[in-house]
C-alpha positions in Angstrom: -85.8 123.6 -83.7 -86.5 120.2 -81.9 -89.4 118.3 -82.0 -92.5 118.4 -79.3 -93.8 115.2 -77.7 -96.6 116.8 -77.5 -99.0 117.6 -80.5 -102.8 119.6 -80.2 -105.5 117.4 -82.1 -108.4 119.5 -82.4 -111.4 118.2 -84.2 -114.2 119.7 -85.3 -116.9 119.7 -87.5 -116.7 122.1 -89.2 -113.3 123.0 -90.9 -112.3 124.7 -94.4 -111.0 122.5 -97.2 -107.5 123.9 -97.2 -104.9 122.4 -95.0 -103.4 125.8 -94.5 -106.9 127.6 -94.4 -107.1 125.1 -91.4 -104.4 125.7 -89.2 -104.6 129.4 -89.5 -108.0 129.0 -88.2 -106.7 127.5 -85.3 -103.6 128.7 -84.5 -105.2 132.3 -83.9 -107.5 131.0 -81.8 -105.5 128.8 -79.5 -102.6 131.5 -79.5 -105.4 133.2 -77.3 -105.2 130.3 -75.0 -101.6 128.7 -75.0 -99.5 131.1 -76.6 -96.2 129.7 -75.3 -97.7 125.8 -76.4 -98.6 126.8 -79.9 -95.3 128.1 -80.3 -93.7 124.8 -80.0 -96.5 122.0 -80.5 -97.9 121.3 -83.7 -101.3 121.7 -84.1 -103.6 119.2 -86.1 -107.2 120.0 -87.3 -109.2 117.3 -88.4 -113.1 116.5 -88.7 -114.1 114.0 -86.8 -114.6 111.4 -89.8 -110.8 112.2 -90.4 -110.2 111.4 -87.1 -111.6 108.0 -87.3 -109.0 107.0 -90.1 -106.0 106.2 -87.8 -103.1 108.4 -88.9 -99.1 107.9 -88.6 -98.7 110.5 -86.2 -101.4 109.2 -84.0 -98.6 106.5 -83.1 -95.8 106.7 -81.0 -92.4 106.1 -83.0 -90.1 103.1 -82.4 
């Protein structure tokens, strides 16, 4: 498996607690719309005062 360059960040506000809970939320619905993407890219749900907290993977890596 290699890695994408390319990840989806959806954010919304409203999300379950559960990391998991998450993903599986989102995955089926943007299967619907990129099947072929979500295959490879890695999706990350977040609210958007998670988004504000600047994350590792929001950076490029050296």
């Amino acid at each position: 498996m290699t890695e994408s360059d390319i990840d989806l960040l959806i954010i919304r506000e409203h999300f379950p607690r559960s990391r998991l809970d998450r993903h599986w939320e989102v995955l089926e619905v943007a299967k619907v719309v990129l099947k072929e993407f979500t295959a490879q890219a890695p999706i990350i749900p977040l609210t958007p005062a998670e988004a504000q907290v600047t994350k590792s993977f929001y950076l490029p890596e050296k």
